[in-house]
N, C-alpha and C positions, 0 to 999 in steps of 0.2 A: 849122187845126183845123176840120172840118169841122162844122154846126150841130147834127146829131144829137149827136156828142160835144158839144158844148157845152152840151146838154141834158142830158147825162147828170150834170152838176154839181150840177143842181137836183133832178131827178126821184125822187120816191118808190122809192128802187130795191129795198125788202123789198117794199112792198104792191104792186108790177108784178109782180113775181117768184113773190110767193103767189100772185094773180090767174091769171099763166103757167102755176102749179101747179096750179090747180084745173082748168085747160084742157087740158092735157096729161092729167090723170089721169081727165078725165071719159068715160064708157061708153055715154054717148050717143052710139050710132051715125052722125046726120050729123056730128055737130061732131069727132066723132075721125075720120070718113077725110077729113071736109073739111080736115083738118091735116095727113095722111098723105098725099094724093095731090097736096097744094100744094107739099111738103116735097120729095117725089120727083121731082114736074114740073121745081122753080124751082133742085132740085138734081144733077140726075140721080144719083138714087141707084140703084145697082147692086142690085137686090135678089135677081137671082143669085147673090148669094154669101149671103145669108140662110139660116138653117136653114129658115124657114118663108116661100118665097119671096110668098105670097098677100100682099098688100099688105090685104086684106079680111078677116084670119082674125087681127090684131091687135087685143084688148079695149079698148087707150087708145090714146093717140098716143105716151106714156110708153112703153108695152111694145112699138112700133113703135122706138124710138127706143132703147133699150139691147137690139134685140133681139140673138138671138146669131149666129155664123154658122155654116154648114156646116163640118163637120168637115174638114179639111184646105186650106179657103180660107186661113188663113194657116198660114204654117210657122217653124219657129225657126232662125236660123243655125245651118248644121250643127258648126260649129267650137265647141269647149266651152268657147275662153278668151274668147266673143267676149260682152259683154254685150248684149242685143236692146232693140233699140227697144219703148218701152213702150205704147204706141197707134198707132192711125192718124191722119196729120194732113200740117202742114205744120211744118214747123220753123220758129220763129219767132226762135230765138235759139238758140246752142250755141258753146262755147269755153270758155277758163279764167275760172275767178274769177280776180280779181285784187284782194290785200289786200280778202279778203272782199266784193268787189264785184261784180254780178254785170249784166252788159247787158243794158239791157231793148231798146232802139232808138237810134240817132243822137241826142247829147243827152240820153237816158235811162239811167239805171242804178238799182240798188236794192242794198240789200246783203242778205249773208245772214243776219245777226244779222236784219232786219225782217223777211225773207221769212217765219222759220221761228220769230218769234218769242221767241228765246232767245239771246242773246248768245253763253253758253257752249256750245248745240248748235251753234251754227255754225261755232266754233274749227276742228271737225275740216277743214275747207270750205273755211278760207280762201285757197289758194291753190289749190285742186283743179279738177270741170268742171264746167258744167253742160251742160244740153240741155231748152228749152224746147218743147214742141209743143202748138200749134195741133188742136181738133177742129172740123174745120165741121159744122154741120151732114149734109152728106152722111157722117159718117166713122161707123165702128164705133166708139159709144161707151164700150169695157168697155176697162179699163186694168190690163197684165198686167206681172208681175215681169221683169225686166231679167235675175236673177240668182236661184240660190238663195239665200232669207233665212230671218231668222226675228223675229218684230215684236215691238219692244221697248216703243214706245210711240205715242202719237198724240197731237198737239196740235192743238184747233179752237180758230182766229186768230176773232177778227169781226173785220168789215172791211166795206165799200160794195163794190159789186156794179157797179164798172162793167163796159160793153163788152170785150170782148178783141180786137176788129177791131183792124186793121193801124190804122187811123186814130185809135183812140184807146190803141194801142202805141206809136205815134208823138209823143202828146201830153199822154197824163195819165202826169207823175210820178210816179214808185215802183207803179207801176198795178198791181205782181202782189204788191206786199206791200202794200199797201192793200184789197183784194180778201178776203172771206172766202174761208175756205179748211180744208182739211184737210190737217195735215203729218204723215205717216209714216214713222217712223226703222222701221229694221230693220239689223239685225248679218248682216254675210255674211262669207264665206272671206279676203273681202281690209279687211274694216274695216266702217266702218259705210256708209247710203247712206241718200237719203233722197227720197221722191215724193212732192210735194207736187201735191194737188190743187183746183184753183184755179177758183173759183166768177165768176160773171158773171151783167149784168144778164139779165133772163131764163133763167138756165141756172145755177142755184146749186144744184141737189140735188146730192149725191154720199151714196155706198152705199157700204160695204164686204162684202168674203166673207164677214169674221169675227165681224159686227155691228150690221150691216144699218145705217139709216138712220141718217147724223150728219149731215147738213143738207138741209131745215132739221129742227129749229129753228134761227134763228140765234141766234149766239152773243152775250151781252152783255157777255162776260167771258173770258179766257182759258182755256179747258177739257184738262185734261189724264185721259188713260185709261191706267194703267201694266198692259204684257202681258208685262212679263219671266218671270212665276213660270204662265205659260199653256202656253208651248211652241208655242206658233202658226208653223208652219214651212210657207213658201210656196215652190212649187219654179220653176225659170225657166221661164217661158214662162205659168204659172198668174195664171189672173184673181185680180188682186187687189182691182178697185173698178171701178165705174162711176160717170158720170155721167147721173142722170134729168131730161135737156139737160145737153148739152157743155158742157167750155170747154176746160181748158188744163192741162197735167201740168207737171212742171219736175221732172229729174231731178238730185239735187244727189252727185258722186263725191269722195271724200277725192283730194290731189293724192299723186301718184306712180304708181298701181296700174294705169292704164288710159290709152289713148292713144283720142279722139274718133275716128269713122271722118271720115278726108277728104274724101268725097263729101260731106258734110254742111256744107248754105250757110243762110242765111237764104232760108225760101220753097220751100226744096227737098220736095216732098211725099215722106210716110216711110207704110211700112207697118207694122204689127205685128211682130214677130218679128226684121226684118231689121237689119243690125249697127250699133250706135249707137256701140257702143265695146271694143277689145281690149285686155283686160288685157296688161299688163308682164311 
């Protein structure tokens, strides 16, 4: 374990994180492109594929950082049974659950009762897939539908905020249900499904389409928002959430309906749109 991760055991990881938020949001011209062009440099971030490719024409470093991108930069599998990948990243995990259990790393697992906070919501799951992805820094932060749905509810876990690096993937137990987080059930054509979006040290904001800001605040207590009687209907391919700083989605599918696509390994970099998984 390396000693950053072991720091992260101790470390203040709300007041870093508000800290990081106040940084990222600030409109002070040096100190947001001195974060923008450290970001781009130590990343090589593409900013070609940006809507607004000016690296200098961003208000925060925040609004550099969920910006959007040109229209037709990414595209959706053209095949209709095929479920898309929900972000740009890397893959850090993807297979079956097994008796509710879900691979975090070699030596690591977590189940989905923990991840998603609810015993009973996880039933559907238990033997089903998942598919965890990785956002680095460099990626397009805004996290779109897999499928058409239509959103039933949301649950915000609290949780510590650690790292999502490989090295603390590696090392901190239960690390993505331990993690604040936002968890998004939604009803589609073959069952239920669920994107869970998963907060880390410096990188815990998440946003939604439907209602803007759910963290922070962070949570000190299990939060539930019921949207059954809304009719909130998200079509495939449509943003569904962002992260204001990255971390990490985890797509959780009922078993039977869908076969993972093969190409899909641990580390395998994935892009928006392209095929995660074909329905049965």
């Amino acid at each position: 374990m390396s000693l950053i991760t072991q720091l992260t055991y101790i470390l203040p990881h709300r007041l870093l994180s508000s800290m990081a938020r106040r940084l990222a949001y600030s409109q002070n011209p040096a100190i947001k492109q001195r974060l923008i062009d450290t970001v781009i440099d130590k990343f090589a971030v593409n900013m070609q594929e940006a809507a607004e490719p000016d690296a200098s024409a961003y208000p925060s470093f925040n609004a550099f950082f969920t910006r959007a991108l040109k229209p037709g930069a990414r595209t959706p599998d053209a095949d209709p049974k095929t479920l898309l990948m929900p972000a740009d990243g890397h893959i850090s995990q993807c297979g079956a659950i097994e008796n509710g259990r879900i691979f975090q790393a070699k030596g690591q697992a977590f189940t989905a009762a923990e991840l998603l906070g609810d015993a009973s919501a996880a039933e559907p799951y238990a033997n089903g897939l998942f598919a965890t992805v990785y956002l680095s820094p460099r990626d397009y932060h805004r996290v779109h539908m897999p499928c058409d749905g239509r959103l039933v509810e949301t649950v915000h876990v609290p949780g510590r905020l650690f790292s999502v690096g490989t090295d603390a993937v590696a090392n901190v137990p239960r690390l993505f249900a331990r993690n604040e987080r936002l968890v998004c059930h939604f009803e589609t054509a073959f069952g239920p499904m669920v994107q869970v979006m998963v907060g880390a040290l410096l990188v815990s904001g998440v946003e939604t389409v439907w209602s803007g800001v759910e963290i922070p605040a962070y949570a000190e207590r299990i939060t539930r928002k019921d949207y059954r009687d809304q009719n909130i209907q998200l079509t495939r391919f449509a943003e569904m959430a962002r992260f204001n700083y990255g971390s990490t989605v985890i797509t959780l599918l009922p078993p039977g309906i869908a076969t993972l696509n093969p190409a899909l390994q641990a580390q395998t970099p994935v892009r928006l749109g392209q095929a995660l998984a074909r329905l049965a």
